[in-house]
MOPAC internal coordinates of N, CA, C and O (Angstrom, degrees):
PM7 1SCF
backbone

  N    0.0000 0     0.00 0     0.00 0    0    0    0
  C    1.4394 1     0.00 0     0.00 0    1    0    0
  C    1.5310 1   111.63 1     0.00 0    2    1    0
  O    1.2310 1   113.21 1   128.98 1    3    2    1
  N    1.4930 1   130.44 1   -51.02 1    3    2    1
  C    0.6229 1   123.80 1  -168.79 1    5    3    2
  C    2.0679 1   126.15 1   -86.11 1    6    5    3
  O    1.2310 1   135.02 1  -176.51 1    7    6    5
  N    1.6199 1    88.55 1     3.49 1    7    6    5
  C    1.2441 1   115.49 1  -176.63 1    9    7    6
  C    1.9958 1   104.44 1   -83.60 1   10    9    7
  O    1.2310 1   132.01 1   142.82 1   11   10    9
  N    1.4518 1    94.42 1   -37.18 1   11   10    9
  C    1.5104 1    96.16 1   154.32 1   13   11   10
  C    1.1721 1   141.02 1   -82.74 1   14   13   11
  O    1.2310 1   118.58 1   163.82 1   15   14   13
  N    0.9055 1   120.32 1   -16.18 1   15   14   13
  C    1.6804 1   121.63 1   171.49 1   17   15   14
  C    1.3890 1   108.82 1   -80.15 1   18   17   15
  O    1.2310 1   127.85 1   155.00 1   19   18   17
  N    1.8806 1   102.50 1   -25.00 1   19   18   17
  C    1.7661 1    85.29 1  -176.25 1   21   19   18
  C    1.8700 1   100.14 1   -87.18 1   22   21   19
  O    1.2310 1   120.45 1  -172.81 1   23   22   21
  N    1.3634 1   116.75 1     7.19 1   23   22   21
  C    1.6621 1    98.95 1   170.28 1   25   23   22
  C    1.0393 1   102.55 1  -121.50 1   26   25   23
  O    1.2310 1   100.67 1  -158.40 1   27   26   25
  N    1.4813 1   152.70 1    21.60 1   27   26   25
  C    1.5498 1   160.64 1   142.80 1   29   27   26
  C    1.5687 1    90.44 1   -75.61 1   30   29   27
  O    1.2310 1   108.90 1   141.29 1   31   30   29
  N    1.4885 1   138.38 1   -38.71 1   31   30   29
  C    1.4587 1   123.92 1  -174.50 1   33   31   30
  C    1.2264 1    91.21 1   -81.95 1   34   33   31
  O    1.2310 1   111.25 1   124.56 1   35   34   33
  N    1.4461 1   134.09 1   -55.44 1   35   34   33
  C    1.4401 1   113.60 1  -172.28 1   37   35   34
  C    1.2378 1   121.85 1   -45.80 1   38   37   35
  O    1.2310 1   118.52 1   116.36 1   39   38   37
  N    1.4519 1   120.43 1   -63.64 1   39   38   37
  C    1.6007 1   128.42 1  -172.22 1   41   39   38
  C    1.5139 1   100.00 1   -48.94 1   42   41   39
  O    1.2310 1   112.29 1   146.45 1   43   42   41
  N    1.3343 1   132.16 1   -33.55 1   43   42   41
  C    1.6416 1   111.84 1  -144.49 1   45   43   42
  C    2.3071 1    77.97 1  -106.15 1   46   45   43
  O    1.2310 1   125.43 1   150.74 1   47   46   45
  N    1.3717 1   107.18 1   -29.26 1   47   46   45
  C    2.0321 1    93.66 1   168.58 1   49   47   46
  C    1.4299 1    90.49 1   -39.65 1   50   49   47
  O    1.2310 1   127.82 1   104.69 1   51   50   49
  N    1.5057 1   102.56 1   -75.31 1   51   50   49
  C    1.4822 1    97.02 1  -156.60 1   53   51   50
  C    1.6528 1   141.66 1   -36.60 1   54   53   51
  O    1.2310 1   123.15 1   143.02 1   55   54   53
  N    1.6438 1   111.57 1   -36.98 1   55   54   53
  C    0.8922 1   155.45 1  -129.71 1   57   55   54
  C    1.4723 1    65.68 1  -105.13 1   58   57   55
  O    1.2310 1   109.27 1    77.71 1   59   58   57
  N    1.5228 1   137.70 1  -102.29 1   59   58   57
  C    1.2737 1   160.65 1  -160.52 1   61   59   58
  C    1.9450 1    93.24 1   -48.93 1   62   61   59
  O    1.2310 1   113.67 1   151.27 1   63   62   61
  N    1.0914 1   129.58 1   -28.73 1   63   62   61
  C    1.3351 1   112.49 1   162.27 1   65   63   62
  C    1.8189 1   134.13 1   -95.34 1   66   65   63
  O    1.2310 1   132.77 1   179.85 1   67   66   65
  N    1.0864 1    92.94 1    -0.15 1   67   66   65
  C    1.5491 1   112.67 1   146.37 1   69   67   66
  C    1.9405 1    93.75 1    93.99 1   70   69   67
  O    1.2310 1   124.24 1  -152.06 1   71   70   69
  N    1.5307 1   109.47 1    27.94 1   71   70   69
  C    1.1187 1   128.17 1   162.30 1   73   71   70
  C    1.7603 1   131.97 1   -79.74 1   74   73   71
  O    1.2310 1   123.04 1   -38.59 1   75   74   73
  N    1.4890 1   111.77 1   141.41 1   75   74   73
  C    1.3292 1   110.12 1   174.01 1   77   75   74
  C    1.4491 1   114.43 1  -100.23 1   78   77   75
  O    1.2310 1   121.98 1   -41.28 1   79   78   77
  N    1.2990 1   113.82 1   138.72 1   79   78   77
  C    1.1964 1   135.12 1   173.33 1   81   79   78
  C    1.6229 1   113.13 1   -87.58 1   82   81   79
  O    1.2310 1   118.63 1   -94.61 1   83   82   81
  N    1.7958 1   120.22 1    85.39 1   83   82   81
  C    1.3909 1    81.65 1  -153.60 1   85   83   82
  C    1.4679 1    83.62 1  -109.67 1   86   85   83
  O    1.2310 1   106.70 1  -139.02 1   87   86   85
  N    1.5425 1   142.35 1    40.98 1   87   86   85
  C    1.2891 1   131.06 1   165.90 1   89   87   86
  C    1.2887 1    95.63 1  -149.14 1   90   89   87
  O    1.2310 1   108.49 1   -13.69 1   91   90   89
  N    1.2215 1   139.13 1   166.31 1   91   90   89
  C    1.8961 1   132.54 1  -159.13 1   93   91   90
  C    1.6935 1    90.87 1  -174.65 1   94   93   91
  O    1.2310 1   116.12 1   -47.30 1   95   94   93
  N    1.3098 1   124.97 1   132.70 1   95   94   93
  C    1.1579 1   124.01 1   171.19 1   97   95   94
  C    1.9803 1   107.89 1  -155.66 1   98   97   95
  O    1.2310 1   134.87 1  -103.38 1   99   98   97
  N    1.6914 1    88.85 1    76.62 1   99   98   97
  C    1.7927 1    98.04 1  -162.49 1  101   99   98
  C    1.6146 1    99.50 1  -110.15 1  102  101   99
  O    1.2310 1   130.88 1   -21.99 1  103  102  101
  N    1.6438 1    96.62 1   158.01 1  103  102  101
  C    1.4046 1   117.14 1  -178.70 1  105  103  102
  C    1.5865 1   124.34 1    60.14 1  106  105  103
  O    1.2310 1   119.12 1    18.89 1  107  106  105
  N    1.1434 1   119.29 1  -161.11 1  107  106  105
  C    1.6206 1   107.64 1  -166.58 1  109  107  106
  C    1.6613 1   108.51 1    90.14 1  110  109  107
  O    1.2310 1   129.77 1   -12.93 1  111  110  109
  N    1.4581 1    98.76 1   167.07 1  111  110  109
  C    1.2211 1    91.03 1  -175.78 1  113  111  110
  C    1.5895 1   119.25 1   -94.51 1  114  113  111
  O    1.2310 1   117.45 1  -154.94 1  115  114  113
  N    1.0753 1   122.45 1    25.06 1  115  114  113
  C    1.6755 1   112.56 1  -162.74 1  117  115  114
  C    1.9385 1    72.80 1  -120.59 1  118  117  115
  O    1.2310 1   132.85 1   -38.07 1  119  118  117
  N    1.2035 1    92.78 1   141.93 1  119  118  117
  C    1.9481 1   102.00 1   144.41 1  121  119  118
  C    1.1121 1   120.41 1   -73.26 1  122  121  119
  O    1.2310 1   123.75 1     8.53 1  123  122  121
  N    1.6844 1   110.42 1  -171.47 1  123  122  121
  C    1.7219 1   103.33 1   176.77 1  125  123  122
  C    1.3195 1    85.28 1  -163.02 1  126  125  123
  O    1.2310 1   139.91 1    -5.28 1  127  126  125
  N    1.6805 1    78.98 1   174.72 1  127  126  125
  C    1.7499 1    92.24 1  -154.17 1  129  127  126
  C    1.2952 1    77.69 1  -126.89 1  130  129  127
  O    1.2310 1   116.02 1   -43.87 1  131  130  129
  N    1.8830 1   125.17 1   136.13 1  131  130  129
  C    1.6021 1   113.49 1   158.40 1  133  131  130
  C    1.3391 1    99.44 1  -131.80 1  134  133  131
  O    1.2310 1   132.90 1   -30.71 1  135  134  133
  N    1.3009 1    92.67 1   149.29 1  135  134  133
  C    1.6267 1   116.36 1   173.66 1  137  135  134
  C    1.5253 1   104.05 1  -114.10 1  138  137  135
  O    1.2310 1   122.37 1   -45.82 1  139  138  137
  N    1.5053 1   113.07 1   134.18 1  139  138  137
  C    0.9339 1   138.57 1  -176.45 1  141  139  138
  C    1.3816 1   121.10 1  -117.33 1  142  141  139
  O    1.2310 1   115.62 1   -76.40 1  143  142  141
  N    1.7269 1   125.91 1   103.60 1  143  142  141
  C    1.7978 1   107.54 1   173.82 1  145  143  142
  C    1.2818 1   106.89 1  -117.42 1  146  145  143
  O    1.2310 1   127.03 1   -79.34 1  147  146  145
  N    1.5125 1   104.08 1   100.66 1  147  146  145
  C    1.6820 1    98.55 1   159.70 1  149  147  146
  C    1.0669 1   134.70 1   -23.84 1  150  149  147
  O    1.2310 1   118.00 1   120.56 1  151  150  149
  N    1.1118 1   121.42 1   -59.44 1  151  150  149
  C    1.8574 1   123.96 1  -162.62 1  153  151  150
  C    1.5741 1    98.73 1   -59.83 1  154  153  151
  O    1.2310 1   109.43 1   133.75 1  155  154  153
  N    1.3469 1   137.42 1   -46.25 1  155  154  153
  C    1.5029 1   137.89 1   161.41 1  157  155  154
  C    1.5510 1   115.19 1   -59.75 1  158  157  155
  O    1.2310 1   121.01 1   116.40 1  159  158  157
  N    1.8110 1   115.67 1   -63.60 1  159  158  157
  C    1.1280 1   100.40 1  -161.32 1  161  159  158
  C    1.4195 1   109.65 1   109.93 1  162  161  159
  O    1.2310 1   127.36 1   175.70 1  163  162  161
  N    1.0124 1   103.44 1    -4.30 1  163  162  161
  C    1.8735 1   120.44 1  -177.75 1  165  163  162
  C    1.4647 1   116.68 1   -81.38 1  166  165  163
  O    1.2310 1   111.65 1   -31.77 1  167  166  165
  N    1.3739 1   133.34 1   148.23 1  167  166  165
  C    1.7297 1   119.61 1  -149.27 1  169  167  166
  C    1.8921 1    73.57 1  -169.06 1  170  169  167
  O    1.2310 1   136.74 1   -72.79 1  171  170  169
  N    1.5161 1    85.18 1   107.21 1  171  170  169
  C    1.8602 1    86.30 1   155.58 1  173  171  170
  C    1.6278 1   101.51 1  -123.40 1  174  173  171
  O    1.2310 1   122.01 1   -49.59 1  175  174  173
  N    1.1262 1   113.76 1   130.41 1  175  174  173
  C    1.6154 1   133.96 1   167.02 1  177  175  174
  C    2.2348 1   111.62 1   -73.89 1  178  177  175
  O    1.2310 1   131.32 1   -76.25 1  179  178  177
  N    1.0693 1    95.75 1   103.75 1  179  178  177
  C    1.3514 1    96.36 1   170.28 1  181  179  178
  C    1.6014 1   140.71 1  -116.21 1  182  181  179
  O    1.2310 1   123.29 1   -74.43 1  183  182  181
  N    1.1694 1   111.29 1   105.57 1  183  182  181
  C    1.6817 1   118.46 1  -144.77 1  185  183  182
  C    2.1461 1    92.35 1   -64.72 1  186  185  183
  O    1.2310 1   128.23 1   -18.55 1  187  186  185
  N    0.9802 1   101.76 1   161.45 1  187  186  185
  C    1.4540 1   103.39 1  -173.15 1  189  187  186
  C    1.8952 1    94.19 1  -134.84 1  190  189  187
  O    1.2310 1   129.70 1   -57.67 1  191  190  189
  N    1.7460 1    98.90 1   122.33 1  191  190  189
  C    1.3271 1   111.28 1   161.34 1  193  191  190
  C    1.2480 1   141.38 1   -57.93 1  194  193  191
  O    1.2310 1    97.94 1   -39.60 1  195  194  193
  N    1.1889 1   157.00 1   140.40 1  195  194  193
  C    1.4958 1   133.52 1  -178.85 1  197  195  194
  C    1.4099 1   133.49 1   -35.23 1  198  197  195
  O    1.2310 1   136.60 1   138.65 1  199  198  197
  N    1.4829 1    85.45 1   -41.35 1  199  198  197
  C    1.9550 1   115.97 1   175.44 1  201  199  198
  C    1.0690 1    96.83 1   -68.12 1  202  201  199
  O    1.2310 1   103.58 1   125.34 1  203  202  201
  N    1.4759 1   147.81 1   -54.66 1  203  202  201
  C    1.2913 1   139.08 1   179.84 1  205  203  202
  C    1.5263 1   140.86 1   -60.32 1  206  205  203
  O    1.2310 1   134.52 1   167.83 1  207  206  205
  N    1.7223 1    89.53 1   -12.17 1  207  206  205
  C    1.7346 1    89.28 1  -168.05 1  209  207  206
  C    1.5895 1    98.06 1   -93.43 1  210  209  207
  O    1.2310 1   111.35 1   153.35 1  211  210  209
  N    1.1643 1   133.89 1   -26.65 1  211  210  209
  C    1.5684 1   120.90 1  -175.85 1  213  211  210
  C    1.4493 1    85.92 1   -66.09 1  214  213  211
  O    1.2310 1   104.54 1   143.57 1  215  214  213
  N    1.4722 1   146.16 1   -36.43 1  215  214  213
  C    1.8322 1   117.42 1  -178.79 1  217  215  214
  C    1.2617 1   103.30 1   -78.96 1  218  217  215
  O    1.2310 1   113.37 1   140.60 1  219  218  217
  N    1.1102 1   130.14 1   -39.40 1  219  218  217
  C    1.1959 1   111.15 1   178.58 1  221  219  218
  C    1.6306 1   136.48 1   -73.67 1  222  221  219
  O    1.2310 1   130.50 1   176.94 1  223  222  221
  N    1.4581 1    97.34 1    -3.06 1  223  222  221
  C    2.0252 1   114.62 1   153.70 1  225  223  222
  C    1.3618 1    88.79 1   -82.04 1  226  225  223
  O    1.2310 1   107.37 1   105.23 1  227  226  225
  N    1.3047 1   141.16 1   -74.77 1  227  226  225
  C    1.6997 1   121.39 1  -152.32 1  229  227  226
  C    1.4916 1    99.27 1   -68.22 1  230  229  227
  O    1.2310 1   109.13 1   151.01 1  231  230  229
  N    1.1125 1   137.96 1   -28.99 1  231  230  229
  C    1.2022 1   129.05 1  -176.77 1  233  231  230
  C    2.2602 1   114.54 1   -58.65 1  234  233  231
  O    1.2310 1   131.35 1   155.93 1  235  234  233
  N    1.3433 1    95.71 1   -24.07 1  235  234  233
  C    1.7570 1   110.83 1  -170.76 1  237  235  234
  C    1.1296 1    87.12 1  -109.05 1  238  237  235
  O    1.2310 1   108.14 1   128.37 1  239  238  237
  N    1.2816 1   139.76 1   -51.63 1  239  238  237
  C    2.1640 1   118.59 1   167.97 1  241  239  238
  C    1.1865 1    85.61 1   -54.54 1  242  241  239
  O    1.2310 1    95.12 1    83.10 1  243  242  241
  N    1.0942 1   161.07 1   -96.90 1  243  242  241
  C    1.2651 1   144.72 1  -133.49 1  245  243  242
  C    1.6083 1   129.73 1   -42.50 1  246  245  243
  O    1.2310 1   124.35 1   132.83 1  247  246  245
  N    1.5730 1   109.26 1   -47.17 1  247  246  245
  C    1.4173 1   128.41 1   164.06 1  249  247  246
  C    1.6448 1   110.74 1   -74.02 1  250  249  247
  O    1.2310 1   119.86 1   138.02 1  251  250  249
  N    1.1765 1   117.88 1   -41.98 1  251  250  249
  C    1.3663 1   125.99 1  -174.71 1  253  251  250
  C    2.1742 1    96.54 1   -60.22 1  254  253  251
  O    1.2310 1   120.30 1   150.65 1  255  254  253
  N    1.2056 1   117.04 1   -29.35 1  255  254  253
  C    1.6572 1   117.07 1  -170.25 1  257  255  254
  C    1.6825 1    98.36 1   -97.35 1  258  257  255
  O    1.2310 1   115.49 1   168.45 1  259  258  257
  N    1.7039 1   126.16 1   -11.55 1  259  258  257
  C    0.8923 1   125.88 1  -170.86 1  261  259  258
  C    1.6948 1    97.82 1   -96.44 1  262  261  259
  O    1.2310 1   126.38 1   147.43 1  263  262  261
  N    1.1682 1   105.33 1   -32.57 1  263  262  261
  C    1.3939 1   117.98 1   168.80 1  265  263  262
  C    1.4313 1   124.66 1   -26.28 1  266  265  263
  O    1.2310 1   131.52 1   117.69 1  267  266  265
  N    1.5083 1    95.36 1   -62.31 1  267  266  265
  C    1.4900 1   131.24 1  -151.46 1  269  267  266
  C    1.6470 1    89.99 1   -92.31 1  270  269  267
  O    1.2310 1   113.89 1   157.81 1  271  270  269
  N    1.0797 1   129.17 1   -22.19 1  271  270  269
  C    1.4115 1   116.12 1   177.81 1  273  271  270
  C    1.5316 1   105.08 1  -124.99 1  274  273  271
  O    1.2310 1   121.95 1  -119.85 1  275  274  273
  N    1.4228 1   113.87 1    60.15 1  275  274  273
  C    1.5900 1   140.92 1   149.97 1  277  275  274
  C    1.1185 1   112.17 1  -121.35 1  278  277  275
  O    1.2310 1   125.72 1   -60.63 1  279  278  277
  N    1.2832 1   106.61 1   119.37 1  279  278  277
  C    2.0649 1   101.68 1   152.76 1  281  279  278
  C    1.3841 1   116.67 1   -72.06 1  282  281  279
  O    1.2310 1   134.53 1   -29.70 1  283  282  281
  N    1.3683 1    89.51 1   150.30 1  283  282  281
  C    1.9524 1    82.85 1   173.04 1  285  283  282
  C    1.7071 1    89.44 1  -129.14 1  286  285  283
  O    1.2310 1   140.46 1   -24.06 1  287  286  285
  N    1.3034 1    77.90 1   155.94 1  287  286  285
  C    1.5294 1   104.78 1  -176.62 1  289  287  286
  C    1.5808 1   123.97 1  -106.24 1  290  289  287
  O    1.2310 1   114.14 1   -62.85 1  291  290  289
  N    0.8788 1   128.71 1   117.15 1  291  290  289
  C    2.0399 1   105.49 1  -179.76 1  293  291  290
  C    1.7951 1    93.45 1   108.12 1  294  293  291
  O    1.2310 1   138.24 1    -3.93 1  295  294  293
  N    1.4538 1    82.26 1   176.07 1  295  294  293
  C    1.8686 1    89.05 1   166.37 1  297  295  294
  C    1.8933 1   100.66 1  -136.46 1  298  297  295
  O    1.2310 1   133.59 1     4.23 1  299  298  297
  N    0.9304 1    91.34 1  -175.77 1  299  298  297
  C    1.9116 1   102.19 1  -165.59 1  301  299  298
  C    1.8740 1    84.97 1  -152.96 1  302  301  299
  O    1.2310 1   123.09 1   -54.18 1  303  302  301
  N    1.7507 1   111.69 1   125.82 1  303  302  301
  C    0.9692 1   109.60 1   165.77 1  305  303  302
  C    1.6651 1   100.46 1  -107.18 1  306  305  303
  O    1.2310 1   113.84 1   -41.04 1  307  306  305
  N    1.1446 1   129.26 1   138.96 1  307  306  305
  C    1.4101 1   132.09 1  -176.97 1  309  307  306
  C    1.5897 1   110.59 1  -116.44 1  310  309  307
  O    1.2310 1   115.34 1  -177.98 1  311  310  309
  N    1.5739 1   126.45 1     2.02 1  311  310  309
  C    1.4246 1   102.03 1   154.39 1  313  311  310
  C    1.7747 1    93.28 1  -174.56 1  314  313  311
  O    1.2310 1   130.27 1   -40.10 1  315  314  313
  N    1.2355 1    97.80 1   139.90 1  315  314  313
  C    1.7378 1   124.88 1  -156.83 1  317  315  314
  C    1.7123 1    95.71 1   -62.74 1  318  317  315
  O    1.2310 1   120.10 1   180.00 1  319  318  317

């Protein structure tokens, strides 16, 4: 369930920012992991095994606590 709402919110962001979706690879049973690099524009989709997703939750508590003990400096506006 909640694997759909997070790609019914994606499609309809997109949708509402006047963006194309021009490759889509939703639902099923594996999650995915995407990496995203701006400066290219490059988007690899990475399906995640069962065995993989408890590291890949401690792996984001992990960054998520590394997070929290950075200052940030500046501001970043991310959408007009």
């Amino acid at each position: 369930m909640i694997g759909r709402k997070n790609s019914d919110f994606a499609l309809r962001y997109l949708a509402e920012e006047g963006l194309a979706a021009i490759a889509a690879g939703l639902g099923g049973i594996y999650g995915r992991r995407i990496h995203y690099h701006p400066a290219t524009g490059k988007v690899a989709r990475l399906f995640l095994k069962e065995t993989s997703e408890k590291r890949v939750v401690e792996e984001e508590r992990q960054y998520g606590k590394a997070l929290q003990a950075t200052s940030v400096e500046g501001g970043t506006e991310l959408f007009d």
